[in-house]
N, C-alpha and C positions, 0 to 999 in steps of 0.2 A: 969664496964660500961664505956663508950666513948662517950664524945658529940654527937656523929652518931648516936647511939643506945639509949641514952637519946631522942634526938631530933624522932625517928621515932615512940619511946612510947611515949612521951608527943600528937603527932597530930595523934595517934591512924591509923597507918599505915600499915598493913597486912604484915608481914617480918616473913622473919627464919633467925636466926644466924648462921655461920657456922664457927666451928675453926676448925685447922689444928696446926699442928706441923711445927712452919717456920726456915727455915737451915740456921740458919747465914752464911754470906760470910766470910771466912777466909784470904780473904785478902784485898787492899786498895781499889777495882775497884770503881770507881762512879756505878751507878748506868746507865748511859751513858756507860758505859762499857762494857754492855751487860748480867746485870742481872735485870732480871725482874719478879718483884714479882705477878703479876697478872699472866704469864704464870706459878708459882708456885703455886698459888691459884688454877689455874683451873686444874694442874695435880694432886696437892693431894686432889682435891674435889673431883676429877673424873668427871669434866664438860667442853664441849668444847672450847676453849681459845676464840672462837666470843661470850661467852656468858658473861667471864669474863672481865669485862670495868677496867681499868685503869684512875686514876686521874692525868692531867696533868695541871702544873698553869704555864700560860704564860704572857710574856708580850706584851701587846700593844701598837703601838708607842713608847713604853717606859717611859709611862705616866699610864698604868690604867692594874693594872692586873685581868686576868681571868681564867677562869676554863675550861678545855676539859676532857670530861667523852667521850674516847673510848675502842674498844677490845681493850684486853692486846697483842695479835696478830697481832694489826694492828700500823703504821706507820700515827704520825699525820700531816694533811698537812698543814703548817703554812699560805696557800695562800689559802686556803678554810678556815680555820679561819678567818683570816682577812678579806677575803670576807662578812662571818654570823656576825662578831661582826661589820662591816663599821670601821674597818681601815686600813693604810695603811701597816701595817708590826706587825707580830707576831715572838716571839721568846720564847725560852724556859727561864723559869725565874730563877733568880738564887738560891741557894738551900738555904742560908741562911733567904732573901727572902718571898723562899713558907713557911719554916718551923715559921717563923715568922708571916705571914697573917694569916695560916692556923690553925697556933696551934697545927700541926702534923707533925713527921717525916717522910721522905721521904722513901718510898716504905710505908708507912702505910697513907698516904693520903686519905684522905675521902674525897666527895663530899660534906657530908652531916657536920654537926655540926660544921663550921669550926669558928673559931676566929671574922673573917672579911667576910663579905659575898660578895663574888665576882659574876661575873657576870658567867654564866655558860651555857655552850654548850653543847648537850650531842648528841654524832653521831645518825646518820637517823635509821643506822642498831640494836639500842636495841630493834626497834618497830617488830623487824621480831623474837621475843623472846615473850615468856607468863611471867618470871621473868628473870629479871638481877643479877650479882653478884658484886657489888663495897665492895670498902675497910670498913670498920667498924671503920677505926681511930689506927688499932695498925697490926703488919704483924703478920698475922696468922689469922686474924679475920676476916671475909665477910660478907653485908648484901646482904639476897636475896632479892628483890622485885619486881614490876614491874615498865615497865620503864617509863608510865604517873606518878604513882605516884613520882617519883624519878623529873619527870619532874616539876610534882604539885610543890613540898616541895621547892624545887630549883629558882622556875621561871625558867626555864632555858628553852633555846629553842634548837629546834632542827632539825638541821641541817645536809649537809653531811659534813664530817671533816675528813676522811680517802680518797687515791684513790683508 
């Protein structure tokens, strides 16, 4: 179990768990690099990469960090962030960081059970889904659910955050 999975059985939240088999990177790439573990989620699930979101923790102003829950196919836009959260500049936060706020490692980032509860965004486009796929807290692991609930659990609002 994982604080994500903890947390969506403690508020009696309607989910399926899904594991997969995840292929470690054999070499140093960040994760910036161009491996993405949500487009890995969604091929060995066998589900469309707009269905599987991605946890990304930024920062704002460089005073307050937060959360964007997007597809793992999509590119997030830090000037549409900043817009939904009312500030003036968003950036990618640094990995020591997320994994310190969040209480998770990087490519196993959850929305859900995190350390520190951040403020959280999650894009416009989960609503055009009946469930979503986010991280479950460890790579290999996913929760399905839908995306009010995801919304509920979070406070988080929602916005557009992809172009």
């Amino acid at each position: 179990m994982t604080p994500a999975i903890d947390l969506v059985n403690k508020k009696s939240i309607p989910h399926q768990i899904h594991e997969y088999q995840h292929e470690p990177i054999h070499h140093s790439a960040s994760n910036a690099g161009g491996v993405s573990y949500g487009l890995e989620a969604a091929n060995k699930l066998g589900v469309s990469a707009e269905q599987v979101f991605k946890t990304l923790v930024v920062s704002l102003d460089g005073k307050e960090l937060a959360v964007a829950v997007i597809p793992a196919s999509a590119k997030l836009s830090m000037k549409f962030l900043a817009k939904a959260a009312k500030a003036k500049k968003a950036a990618m936060a640094d990995k020591q960081e997320v994994e310190r706020s969040t209480g998770y490692v990087l490519g196993g980032v959850s929305p859900l059970g995190q350390k520190k509860r951040l403020r959280t965004f999650i894009d416009s486009s989960a609503q055009n889904y009946d469930t979503i796929y986010v991280s479950a807290g460890k790579r290999g692991l996913e929760i399905e659910l839908t995306s009010q609930h995801l919304a509920d659990l979070l406070s988080a609002q929602i916005d557009q955050l992809v172009v």
